[in-house]
N, C-alpha and C positions, 0 to 999 in steps of 0.2 A: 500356050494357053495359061490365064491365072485366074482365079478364084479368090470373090472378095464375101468373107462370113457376113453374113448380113443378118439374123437373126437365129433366136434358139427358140422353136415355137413350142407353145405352152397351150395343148387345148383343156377349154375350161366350159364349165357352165354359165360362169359370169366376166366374160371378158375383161370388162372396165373396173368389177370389185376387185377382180385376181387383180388386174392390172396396174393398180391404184393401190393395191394393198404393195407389190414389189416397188414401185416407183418410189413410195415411199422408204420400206426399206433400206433401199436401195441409194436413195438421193438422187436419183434419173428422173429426166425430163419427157413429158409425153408429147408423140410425136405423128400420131392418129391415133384417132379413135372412132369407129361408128357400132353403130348395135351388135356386130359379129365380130369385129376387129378390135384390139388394142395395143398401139407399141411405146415400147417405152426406150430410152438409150441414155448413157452416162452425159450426152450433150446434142445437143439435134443434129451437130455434122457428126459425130464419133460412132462408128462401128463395133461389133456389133451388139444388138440391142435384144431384147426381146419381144416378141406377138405373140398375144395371148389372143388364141382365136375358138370363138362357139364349137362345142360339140356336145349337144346332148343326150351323149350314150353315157352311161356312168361307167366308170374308170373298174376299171377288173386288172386286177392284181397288182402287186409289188409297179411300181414306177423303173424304168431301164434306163432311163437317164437322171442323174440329178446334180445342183450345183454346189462348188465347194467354194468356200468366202474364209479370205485370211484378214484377220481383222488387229489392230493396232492392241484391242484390250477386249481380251475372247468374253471375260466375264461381264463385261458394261456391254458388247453387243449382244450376246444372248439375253439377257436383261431387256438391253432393249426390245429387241425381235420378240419376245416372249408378250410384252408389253403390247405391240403393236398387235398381235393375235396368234403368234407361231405359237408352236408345242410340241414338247417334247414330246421325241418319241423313240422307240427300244425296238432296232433290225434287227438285234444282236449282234450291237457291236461288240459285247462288253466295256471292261477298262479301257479305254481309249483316252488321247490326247483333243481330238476332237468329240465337237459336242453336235448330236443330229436332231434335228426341230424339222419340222413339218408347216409348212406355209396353212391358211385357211380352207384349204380344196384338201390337205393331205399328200401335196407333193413334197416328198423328203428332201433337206438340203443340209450341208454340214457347216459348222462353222468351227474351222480349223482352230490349232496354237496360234501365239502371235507371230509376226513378221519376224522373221530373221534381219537379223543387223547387218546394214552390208558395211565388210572391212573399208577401214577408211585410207584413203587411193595416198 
């Protein structure tokens, strides 16, 4: 038996805002969309993506999942992210090497140091 990831679902109160707010982020391409549903993925054949899907019970507590983004230049993407509507926010991480922002709903995401250089072959 195999298993293919196919999405990380994200329930929200605004599907298509959440999901429009990451797309962008993100640079992914949207892939459905109707009044309850919204997916997004790095290319319309590329696995896996995210569905941001309706739930209008409001969110109680801390988030148990959240995602980590290694980015080429940590301080031009948080810049950007911040730009686009993210904000900072304090889990307690303290001093750390990454930096935690919060999407527009308050789902927490980090956005790590840069890339590691890979040795050359």
């Amino acid at each position: 038996m195999t298993l293919e990831w196919r999405h990380v679902i994200v329930h929200t109160a605004d599907p298509a805002g959440l999901g429009r707010w990451w797309a962008e982020a993100l640079g992914w391409v949207v892939v459905h969309s109707s009044e309850d549903e919204f997916a997004i993925r790095p290319a319309p054949d590329r696995l896996p993506g995210l569905e941001f899907i309706r739930l209008d019970e409001p969110r109680q507590g801390k988030s148990r999942l959240h995602l980590d983004f290694v980015p080429d230049d940590q301080d031009a993407e948080v810049a950007r992210l911040v730009a686009l509507g993210a904000r900072h926010v304090d889990i307690g991480q303290g001093e750390q090497s990454w930096v935690v922002l919060a999407d527009p709903e308050g789902n927490e995401f980090c956005v790590l140091g840069r890339r590691r250089q890979e040795p050359a072959s």
